[in-house]
C-alpha positions as CSV (number, residue, x, y, z in Angstrom):
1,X,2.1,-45.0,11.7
2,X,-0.6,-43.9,13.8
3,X,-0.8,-46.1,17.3
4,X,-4.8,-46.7,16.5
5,X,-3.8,-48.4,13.8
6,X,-0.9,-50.4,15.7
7,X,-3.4,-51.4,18.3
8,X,-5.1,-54.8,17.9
9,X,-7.8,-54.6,20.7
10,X,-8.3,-50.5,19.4
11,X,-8.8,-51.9,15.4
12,X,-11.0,-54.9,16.8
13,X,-13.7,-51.8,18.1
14,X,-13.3,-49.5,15.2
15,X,-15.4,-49.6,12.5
16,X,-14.6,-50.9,9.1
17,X,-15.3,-48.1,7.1
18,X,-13.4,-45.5,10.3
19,X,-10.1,-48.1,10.2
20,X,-10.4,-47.5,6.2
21,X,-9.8,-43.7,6.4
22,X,-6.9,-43.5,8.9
23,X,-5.1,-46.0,6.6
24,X,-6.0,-43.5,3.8
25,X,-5.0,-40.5,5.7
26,X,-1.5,-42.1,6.8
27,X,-0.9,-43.4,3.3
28,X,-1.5,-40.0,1.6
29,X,0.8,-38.2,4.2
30,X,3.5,-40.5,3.3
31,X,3.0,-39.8,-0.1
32,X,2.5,-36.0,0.5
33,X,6.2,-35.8,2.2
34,X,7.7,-37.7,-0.6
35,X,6.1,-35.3,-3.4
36,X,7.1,-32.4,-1.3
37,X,10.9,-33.8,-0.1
38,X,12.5,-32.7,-3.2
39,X,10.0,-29.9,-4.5
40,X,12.2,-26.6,-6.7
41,X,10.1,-23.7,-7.3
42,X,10.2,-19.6,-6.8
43,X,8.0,-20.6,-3.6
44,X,10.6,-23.2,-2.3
45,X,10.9,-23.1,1.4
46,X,14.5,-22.0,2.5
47,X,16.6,-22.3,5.0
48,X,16.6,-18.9,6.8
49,X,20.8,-18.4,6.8
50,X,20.7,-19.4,3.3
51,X,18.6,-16.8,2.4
52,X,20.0,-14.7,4.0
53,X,23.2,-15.3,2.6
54,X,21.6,-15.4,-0.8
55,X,20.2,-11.7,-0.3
56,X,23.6,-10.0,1.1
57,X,24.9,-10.8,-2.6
58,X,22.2,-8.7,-4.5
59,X,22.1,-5.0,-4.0
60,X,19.9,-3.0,-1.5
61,X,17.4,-1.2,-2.9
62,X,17.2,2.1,-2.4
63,X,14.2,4.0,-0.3
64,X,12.8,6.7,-2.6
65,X,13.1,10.3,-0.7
66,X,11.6,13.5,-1.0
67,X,12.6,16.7,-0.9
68,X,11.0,17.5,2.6
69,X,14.1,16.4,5.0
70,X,11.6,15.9,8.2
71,X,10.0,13.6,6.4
72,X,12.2,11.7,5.2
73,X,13.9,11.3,8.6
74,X,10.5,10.5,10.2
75,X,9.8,7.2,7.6
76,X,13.5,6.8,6.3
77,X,12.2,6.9,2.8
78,X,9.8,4.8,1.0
79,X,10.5,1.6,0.4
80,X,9.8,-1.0,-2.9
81,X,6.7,-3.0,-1.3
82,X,5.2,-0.8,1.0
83,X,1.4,0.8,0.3
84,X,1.4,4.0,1.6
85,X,-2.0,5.9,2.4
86,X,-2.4,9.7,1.8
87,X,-5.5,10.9,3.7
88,X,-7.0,14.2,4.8
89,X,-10.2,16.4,4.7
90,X,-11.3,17.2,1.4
91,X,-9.9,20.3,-0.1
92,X,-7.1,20.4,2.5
93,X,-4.0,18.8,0.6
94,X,-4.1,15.1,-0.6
95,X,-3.8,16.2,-4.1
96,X,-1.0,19.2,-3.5
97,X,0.8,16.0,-1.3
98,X,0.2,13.6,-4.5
99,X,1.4,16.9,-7.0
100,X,4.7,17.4,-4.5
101,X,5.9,14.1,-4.5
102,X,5.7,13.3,-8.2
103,X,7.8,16.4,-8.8
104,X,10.6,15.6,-5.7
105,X,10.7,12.1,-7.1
106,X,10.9,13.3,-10.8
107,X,14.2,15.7,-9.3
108,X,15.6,12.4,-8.9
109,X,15.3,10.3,-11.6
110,X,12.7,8.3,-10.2
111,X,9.9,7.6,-12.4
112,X,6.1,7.6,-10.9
113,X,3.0,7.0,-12.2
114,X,-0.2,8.4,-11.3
115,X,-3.5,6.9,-12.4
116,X,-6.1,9.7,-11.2
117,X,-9.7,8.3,-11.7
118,X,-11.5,11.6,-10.5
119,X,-9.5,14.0,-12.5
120,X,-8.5,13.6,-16.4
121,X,-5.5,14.3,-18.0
122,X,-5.4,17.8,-18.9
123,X,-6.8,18.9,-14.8
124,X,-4.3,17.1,-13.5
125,X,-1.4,18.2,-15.6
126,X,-2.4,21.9,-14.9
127,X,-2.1,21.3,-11.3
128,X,1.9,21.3,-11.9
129,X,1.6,25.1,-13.2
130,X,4.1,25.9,-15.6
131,X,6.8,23.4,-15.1
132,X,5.5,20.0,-15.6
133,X,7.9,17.2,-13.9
134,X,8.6,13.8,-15.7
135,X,6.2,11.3,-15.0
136,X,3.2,8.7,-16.3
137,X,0.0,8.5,-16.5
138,X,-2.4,6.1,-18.9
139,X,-4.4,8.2,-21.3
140,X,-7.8,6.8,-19.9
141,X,-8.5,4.8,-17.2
142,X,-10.9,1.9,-16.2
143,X,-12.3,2.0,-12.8
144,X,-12.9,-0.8,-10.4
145,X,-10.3,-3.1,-12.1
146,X,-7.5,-4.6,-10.1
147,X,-6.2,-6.2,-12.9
148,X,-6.3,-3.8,-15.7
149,X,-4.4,-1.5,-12.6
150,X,-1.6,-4.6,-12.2
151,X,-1.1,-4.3,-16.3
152,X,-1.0,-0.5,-16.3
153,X,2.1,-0.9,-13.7
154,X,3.7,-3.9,-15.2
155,X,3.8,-1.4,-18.7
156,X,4.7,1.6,-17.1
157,X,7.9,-0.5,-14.9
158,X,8.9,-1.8,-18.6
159,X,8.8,1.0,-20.5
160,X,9.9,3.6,-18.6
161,X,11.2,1.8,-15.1
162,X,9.2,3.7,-12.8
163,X,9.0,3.0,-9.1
164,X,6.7,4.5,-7.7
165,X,2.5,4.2,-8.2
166,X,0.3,6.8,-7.3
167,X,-3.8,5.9,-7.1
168,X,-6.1,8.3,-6.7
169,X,-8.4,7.4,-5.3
170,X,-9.3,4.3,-3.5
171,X,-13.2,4.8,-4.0
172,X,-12.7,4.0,-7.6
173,X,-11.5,0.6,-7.3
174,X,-14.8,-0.3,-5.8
175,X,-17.2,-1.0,-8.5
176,X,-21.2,-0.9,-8.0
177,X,-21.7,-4.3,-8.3
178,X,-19.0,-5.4,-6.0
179,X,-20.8,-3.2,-3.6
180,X,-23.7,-4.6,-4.1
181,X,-22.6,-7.9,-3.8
182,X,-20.7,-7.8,-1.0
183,X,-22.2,-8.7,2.8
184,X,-20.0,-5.9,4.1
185,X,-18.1,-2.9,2.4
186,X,-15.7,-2.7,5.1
187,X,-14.3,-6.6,4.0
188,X,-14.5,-5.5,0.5
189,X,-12.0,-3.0,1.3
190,X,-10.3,-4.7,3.4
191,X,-9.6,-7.2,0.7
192,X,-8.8,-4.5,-2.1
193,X,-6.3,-3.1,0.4
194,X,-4.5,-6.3,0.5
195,X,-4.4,-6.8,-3.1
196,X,-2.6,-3.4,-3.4
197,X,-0.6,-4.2,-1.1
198,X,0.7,-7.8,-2.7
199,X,0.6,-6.2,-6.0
200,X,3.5,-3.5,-4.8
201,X,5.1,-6.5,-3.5
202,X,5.2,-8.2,-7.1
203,X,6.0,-5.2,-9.1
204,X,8.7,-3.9,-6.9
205,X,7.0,-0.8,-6.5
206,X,6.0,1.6,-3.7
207,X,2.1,2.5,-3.8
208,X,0.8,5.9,-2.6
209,X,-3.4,5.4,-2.5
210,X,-5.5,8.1,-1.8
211,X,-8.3,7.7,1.1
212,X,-10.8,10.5,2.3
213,X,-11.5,10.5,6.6
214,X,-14.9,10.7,7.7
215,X,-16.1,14.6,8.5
216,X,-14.1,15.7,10.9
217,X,-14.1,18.7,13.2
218,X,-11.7,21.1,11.7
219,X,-10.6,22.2,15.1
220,X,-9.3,18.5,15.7
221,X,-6.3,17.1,13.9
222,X,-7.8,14.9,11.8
223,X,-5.7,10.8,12.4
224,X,-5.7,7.3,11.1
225,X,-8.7,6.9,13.6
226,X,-10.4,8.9,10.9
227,X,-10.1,6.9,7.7
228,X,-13.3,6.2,6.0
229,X,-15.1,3.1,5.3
230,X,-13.3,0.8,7.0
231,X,-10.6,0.6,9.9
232,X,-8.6,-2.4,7.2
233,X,-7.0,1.3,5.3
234,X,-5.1,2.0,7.9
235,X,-4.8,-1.9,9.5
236,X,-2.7,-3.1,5.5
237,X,-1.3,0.1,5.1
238,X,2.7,0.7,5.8
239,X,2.6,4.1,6.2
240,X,-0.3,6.7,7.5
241,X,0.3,9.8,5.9
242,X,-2.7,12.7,7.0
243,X,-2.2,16.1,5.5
244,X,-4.3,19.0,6.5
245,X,-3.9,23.1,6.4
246,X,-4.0,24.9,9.6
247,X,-7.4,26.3,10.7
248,X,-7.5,30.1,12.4
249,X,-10.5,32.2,14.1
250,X,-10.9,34.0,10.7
251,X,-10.4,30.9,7.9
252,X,-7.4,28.4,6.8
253,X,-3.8,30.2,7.2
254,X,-1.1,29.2,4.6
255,X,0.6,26.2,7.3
256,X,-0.4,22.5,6.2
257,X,0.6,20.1,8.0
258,X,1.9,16.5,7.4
259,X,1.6,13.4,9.8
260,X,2.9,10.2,9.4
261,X,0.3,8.4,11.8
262,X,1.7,4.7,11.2
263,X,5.2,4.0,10.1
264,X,5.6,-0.3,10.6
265,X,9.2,-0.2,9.3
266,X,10.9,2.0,11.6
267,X,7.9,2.9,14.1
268,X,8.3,6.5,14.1
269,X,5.6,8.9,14.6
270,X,5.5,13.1,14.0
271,X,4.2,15.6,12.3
272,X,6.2,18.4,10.0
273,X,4.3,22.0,9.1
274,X,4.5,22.6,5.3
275,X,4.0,25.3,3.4
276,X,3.2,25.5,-0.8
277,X,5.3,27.2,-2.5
278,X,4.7,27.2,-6.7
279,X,2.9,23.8,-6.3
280,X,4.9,22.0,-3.9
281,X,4.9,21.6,-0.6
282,X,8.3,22.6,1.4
283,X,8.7,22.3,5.3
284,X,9.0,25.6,7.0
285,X,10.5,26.1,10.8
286,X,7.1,26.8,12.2
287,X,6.6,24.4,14.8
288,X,3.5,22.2,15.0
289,X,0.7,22.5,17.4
């Protein structure tokens, strides 16, 4: 019990209706601790060793890889959980990066789905060229709905057991009235950003979302300095990855290059130079500026 309340002289100079609440306050916490002291739920709190003990017995799961071994060494695969950005200048790669991944992923029987607000079905299938890999994709989409997105994974994961979710892009998830509702844009992406991010964590999935940079100077390398609308894409984001093409005196040679700009599991920052071959990108042994 508090000592105010233990205190003769202090209860003697408190006011009636003041001495009234701290009983209140101290009887409710007592009450709160006895609700609480044998509470069983998904949410429990655990005992760190036990949980740890509890997790060694389940199996590890496995980060999904890609067929460009730089990268894969640079993030050590993508893990279930994680929201992964995929930025860059427009016209320089996002969507080549998005095309390449689906198809390394698909090479190893790991299912991804792609819902593609700016480009409809038969676009984006073409982008493959004549091979098209195994994947998902609804047949139409609704824009600027969280939840309808949450449903579209939940489906795919029980129908066809995919694990990976590709969004592009992120300005589709904003709807006008949101905008215009919201005192700022950058919070109302910062707060979309956050629900991707717990909704990879409930689904067990790994999220790649698109995001455009601001104009850049295409004699800089473009970086997560760079992202557009609000500096909360790269702040929830797991991994940075910026892809752009290689700018020469006369025009754009055939080099992209990749970047992994932020990398919270392991750290690890670097670039690899790419080059598309039938579609897909593969990393070549020129070295990057």
């Amino acid at each position: 019990m508090n000592d105010s309340i233990n205190n003769i002289d202090g209860i003697e100079e408190m006011p009636d209706e003041e001495i009234n609440r701290e009983i209140d306050f101290w009887e409710k916490y007592d009450e709160m601790l006895e609700a609480f002291r044998f509470y069983k739920g998904v949410d429990e709190v655990k005992v760190s060793t036990t949980l740890q003990k509890y997790l060694s017995t389940l199996p590890k799961p496995e980060a999904i890889e890609t067929k460009i071994p730089s990268l894969n060494k640079i993030t050590g695969g993508f893990c279930e959980g994680e929201l992964v950005i995929i930025s860059g200048p427009t016209g320089q790669g996002k969507t080549s990066l998005v095309c390449s991944l689906i198809s390394d992923f698909a090479e190893k029987d790991t299912g991804s789905l792609l819902l593609s607000y700016e480009v409809g079905v038969r676009d984006i299938l073409s982008k493959f060229g004549v091979v098209t890999p195994l994947f998902y994709l609804p047949q139409q989409v609704v824009p600027s709905n969280l939840i309808w997105l949450e449903q579209r994974i939940w489906e795919a994961k029980a129908k066809y057991d995919v694990k990976a979710v590709f969004v592009d892009h992120l300005h589709f998830l904003m709807g006008m009235a949101d905008l215009a509702k919201a005192k700022s844009t950058s919070i109302l992406v910062g707060q979309i950003m956050r629900d991707l991010k717990l909704m990879a964590l409930r689904t067990k999935t790994t999220m790649f979302l698109v995001s455009h940079v601001t104009k850049v100077d295409t004699r800089q390398e473009p970086s997560i300095n760079d992202l557009r609308d609000s500096s909360f894409v790269g702040q929830e984001a797991d991994i940075v990855l910026i892809v752009w093409r290689e700018k020469r005196r006369e025009g754009y040679g055939d080099i992209s290059f990749l970047k992994v700009d932020k990398n919270r599991r392991l750290g690890t920052l670097s670039k690899v130079a790419l080059i598309l071959q039938g579609g897909r990108f593969r990393e070549t042994m020129c070295e990057p500026y």
